[in-house]
Every structure is written in C-alpha cells, then in structure tokens.
N, C-alpha and C positions, 0 to 999 in steps of 0.2 A: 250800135257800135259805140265804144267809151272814145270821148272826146276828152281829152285834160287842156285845158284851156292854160298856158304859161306866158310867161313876159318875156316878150322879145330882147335881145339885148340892143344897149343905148348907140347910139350915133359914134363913130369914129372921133370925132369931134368933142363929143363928152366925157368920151375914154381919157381924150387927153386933158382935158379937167379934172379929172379925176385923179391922174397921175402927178400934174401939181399940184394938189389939193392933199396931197398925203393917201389918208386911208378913205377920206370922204367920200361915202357911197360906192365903197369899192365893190357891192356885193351885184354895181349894175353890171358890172362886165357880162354875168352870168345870168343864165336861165334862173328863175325864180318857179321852183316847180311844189307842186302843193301837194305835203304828204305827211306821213305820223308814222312812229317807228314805237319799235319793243326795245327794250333795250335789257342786255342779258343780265339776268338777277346778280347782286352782289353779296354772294352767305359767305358764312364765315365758321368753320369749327369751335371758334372759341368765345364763340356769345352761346349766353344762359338760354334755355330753351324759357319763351314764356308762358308763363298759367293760362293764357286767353286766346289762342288758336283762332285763325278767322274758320268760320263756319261753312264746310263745302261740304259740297255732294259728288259722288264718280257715275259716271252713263256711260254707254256705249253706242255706237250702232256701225253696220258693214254694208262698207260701197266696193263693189267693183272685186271681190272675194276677201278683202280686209280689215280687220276689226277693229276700229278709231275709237279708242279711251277717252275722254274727256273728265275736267274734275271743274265744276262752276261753284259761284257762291251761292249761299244759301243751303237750301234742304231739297230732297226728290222730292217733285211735282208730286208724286204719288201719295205723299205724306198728306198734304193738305194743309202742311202747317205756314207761316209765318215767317220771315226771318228777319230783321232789322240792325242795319250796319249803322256803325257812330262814326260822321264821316266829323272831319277839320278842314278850314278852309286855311290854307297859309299862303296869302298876300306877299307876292315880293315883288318890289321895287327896285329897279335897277339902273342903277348909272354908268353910261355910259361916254368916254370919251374918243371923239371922232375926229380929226382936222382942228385940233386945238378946242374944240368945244365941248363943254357934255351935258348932256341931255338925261333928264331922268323921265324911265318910262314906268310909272305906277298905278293900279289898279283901283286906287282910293281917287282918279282921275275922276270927276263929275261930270255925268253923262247930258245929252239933250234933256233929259226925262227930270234930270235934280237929281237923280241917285248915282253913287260910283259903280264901279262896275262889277265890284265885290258885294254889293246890296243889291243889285237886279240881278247877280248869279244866284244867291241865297232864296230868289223869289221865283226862280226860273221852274219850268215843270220838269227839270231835273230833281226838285226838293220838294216841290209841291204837286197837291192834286189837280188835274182836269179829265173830263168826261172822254175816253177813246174806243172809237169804234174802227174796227179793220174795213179795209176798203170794198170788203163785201160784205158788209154791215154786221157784222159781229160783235157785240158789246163785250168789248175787253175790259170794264169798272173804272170806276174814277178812282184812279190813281198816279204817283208818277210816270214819267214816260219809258226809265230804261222797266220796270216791272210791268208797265202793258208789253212793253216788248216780248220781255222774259215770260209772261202768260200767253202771248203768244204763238212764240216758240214751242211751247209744249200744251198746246191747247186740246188735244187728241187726249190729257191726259185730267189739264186744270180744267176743261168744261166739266168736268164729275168731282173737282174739288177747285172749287170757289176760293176757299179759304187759304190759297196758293198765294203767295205774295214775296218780294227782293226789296225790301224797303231802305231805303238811306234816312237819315235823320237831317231835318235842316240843319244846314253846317255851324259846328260851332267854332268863329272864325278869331284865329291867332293875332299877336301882334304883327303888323308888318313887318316883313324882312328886308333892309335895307343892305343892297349887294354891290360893290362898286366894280365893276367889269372890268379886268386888266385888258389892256389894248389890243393885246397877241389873241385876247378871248371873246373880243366883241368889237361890232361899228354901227356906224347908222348908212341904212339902206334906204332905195328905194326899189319895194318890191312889188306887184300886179298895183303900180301907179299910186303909192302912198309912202309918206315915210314913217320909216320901222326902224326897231333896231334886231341886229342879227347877235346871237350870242353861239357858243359852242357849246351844245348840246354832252360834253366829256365834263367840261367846265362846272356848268353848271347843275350838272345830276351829281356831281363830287360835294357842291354845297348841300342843296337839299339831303342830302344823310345825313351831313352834321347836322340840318337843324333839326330833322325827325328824331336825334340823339338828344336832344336838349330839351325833349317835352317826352316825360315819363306817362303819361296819359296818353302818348300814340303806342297803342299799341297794336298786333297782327290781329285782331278782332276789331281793328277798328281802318277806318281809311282816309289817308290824309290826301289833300288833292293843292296840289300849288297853284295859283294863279299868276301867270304873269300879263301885261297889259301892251299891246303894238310891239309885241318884239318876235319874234321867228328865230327857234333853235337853228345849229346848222351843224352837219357830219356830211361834210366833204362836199359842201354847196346848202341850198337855202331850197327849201322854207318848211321848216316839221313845225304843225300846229300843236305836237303834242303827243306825248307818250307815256306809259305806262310798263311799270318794272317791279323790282319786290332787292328786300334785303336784309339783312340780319341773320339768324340763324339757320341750317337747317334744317333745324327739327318744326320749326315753325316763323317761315318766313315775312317779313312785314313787306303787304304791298301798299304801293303806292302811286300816283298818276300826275302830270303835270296837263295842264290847257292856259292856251294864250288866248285873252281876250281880244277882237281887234274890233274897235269900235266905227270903223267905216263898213256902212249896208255894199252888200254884195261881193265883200270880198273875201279871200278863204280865211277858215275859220271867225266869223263875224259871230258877234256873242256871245251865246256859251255851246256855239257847233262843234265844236273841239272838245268840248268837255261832253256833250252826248254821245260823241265817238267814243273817247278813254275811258266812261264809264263803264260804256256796255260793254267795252274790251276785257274791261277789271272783271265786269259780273261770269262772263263767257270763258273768260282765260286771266285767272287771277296773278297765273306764276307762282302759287307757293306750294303744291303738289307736285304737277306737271311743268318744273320750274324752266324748261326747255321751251313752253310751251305745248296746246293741245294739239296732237299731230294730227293733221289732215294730207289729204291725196297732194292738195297743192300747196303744203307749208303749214302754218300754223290757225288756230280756229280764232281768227281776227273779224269778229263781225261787223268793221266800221270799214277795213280797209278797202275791200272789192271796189266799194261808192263811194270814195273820197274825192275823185275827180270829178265828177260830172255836171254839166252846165247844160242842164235841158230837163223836160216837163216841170217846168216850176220849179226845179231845184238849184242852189246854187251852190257848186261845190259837193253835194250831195244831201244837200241840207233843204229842208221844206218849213216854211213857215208856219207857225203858229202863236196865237194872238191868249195870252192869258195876261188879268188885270190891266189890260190898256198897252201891254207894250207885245210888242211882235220878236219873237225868238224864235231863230233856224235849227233844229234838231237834225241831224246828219241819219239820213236811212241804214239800216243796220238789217245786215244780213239774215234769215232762219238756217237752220241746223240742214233742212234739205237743200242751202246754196251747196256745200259740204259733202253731200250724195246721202244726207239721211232719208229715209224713207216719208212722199209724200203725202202720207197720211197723218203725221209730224206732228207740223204745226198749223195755224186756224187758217179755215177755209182750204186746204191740201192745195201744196202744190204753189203757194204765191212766191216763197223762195226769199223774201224779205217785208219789212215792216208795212212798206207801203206798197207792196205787192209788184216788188220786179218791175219800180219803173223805167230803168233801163237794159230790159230784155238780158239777163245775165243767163249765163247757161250755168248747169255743175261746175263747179271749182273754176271755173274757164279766164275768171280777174284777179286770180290769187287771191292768198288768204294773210 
C-alpha cells in the first residue's frame, strides 16, 4: 500500500503568529506534500531551428490492445552504440524576503563533508561511475546510475549488446545565478520540520529561459540542469522537488530540468534524489518529440513519479542509499517500461517492474505515471 508521509498543519496558535508576522511561514497553514511535476514545453514558431538536435530514439510496445509510442534519449538498445549528453550545471541562488528579513538560499552553501552542494552533486553517481548489480544479481557495468537504469530497462535487448550506454558528462558548471524573489513569488517556510524557502514554480521557470538564452553553448543536444538549495517550488501549495520541461523551437526543442538540493538527511528530496528522479525523467520522456509527453494507459511515461512518496523498506521518499567516495547519496527508485504494461520479458531479470525490484509492490500503471 503507498503511504505519502505529509506535514500536518501548525497549531491554531501559530496560525496566529503567523498572521501578525506578515508572510512569515505562511506556507505552515498547509499541507506540505511531496511531489515533482512536468511542466508543459514552451516552443515557439519563430526561434531558428538548431544544427544540434538532442539524440533520441522512438519504441513502442501494446498493453491492454493499444499501441504506446515512446521517443527516449540516446540511441535503440539494438544498435549497441554509445550515446553521451553535455550536461551544464547552473547554480542559482535565491533571495528571499519574508516578515521584513531575507534570507539567501544558495547551493555554493558548504556542506558537513567541506564541499557545497554543487561539488558533491558533480561527484554524485549521477555523473560518476560505481559497480551495479540488479537485485537478482545481474551485473548491469560500472557505470552511472540513470544508464544502469536505462540498461536495465531493456536488458532483454543490451545483454546481447554490452556496448549499450546514456551517458552524461560531468557537469560543466555555470556562474551562479543570483535571483532576488519578489514577495507575491516567494516566502520562507517551514516544511516536513525544517526551514525552507517556497518559491513559484511559473515564477521561476520564466527565469531559467532567460538564462538558458544568455549561454549560446546550451544547446537541444546538450542538457542543462538548475540547482537550487533548501527551497521547494509551489503551483498551488508546496512542496515540488523538481521538474523537468523543454523550450525553444519546434523543430528542435531544448530541454531542460530543475532539482533542489535539501541538505537535512531524511527529508524529501535530500541530496541529489531529486535530480535522480528528473534525470531519469529527461532520459524516458525528454519532451522534445513527444512534447505532450510519452502516453501511457495512466498519463504520461514518468519513471520517478509512481515512488516519489514512499517511506518504507529502507527507502526515504523513494530514494535508497548509496555510499560512493565516502559520502552517502539517496537515488529515488525509477520505474521499468513493464510498470507501463510492457511486456515482462522487457527488462532484467523479467518481471521486477523497477530498478530495485518493486519495492513497494506496485501493480501495472495502478500509481500513476
């Protein structure tokens, strides 16, 4: 059974703190619910189509008598080739004023460890290699995590070609962006028992184009990923870890993904869980073909979202630990193509329905997609 674990709201008594206090922590009144959205491409007729295309491939397969198109990145498994994306990391920083104070929440923030949080995402097994074996021992290669994934996924196909791989480039990371939060667009919260800051997720996806417009080097073959640090998007209440969209032309759409780091263990989206969710999202369902999204029985082919909530077998949030170079990173479990109704012979080991093997008993499409 999926349990989503949320923050109750504050005492009557704090309410009315809060209401002489201005905006201060206006976001307790409410449920603090933990989640990640799509948010609908923004093309345009009148941008240049570019020379550099991001690299996909189209598949199919039929659940239930209907045939579900899909368009991912990279190349068909069948190929055996290679593919490697040029990802950008772009750091922003955001100021925030709340009840006469403001607060800046930045990602160049130094961690327990000595590094910020934009140096242990660059090192995380999102960008780097470790050893992964499927939970019924299946040597998936040392490699990053969303391409064990993605070998995975179609291992019925990569166990006969090895040389199968969705590779990211360690990110090569931007100046930071320094964003000053109009009041009507952002506050400081306190959300699942810490303080954050909340911004408007309309808001601040309106910035990030300008800046993906002010670096001619991002382009649709390339992938740019935002960081932001303790803050929680919101569209009509709280709390989006993080989402993933596309924009520009289209004849060749540029996408793109945002993740918030949040540097308190055990809470949603903690380290870069958010960003192993938008990843895999980006790889599965880029938006720039299918720019609607990949249609499945129950919405779109969203391989983070099913297990975004769950608080149980070792996971938090949906996210399972792993320990590379000394520090401990929670990766968000990510759905196979038979959650979807593809056929269970798929992907490795038949039948497991996600990366770490259906730790919370999901049936076909039955958690959304």
């Amino acid at each position: 059974m999926k349990q989503r674990f949320t923050l109750l709201s504050l005492m009557a008594a704090l309410l009315v703190m809060a209401t002489t206090a201005g905006t201060l922590f206006a976001q307790d009144a409410k449920t603090a619910v933990p989640r990640y959205e799509v948010r609908t491409p923004h093309l345009r007729a009148d941008v240049a189509t570019p020379a550099t295309p991001l690299t996909t491939w189209d598949g199919s397969f039929e659940y239930n008598g209907t045939t579900y198109k899909y368009n991912m990145v990279g190349t068909n498994p069948t190929t055996g080739t290679s593919t490697t994306i040029k990802v950008f990391l772009i750091p922003i920083a955001l100021k925030i004023t709340s009840g006469g104070k403001t607060t800046t929440f930045t990602p160049e923030t130094k961690q327990s460890v000595g590094y910020s949080a934009v140096t242990i995402t660059q090192h995380s097994p999102i960008f780097e290699d470790m050893q992964w074996t499927s939970p019924k021992g299946t040597n998936l290669g040392k490699t990053q995590y969303e391409d064990a994934f993605q070998r995975g996924n179609f291992w019925s196909t990569v166990q006969n070609e090895p040389n199968y791989h969705v590779l990211l480039t360690v990110p090569t990371v931007a100046p930071v962006q320094t964003l000053t939060v109009p009041e009507a667009d952002g506050t400081i919260a306190d959300d699942f028992g810490i303080t954050v800051g909340n911004v408007d997720i309309n808001w601040i996806d309106a910035q990030f184009q300008t800046i993906i417009a002010k670096y001619p080097e991002i382009t649709p073959g390339t992938f740019p990923i935002f960081i932001t640090y303790n803050t929680y998007l919101t569209d009509d209440g709280c709390c989006i870890g993080g989402y993933h969209s596309s924009e520009g032309s289209f004849a060749a759409p540029q996408a793109y993904a945002h993740f918030t780091y949040i540097s308190t263990p055990g809470i949603f989206a903690q380290d870069v869980s958010a960003l192993s969710h938008e990843t895999g999202e980006y790889i599965d369902d880029p938006l720039v073909v299918n720019t609607n999204g990949n249609p499945v029985e129950c919405g779109i082919l969203e391989v983070g979202d099913p297990e975004e909530g769950f608080n149980e077998d070792g996971a938090t949030y949906g996210a399972f630990p792993y320990v590379l170079s000394g520090f401990t990173f929670h990766l968000q479990d990510l759905v196979y193509l038979e959650y979807f109704g593809a056929p269970n012979t798929t992907s490795v080991d038949g039948g497991t329905e996600s990366f770490h093997d259906n730790p919370f008993g999901l049936g076909i499409c039955n958690n959304g997609g």
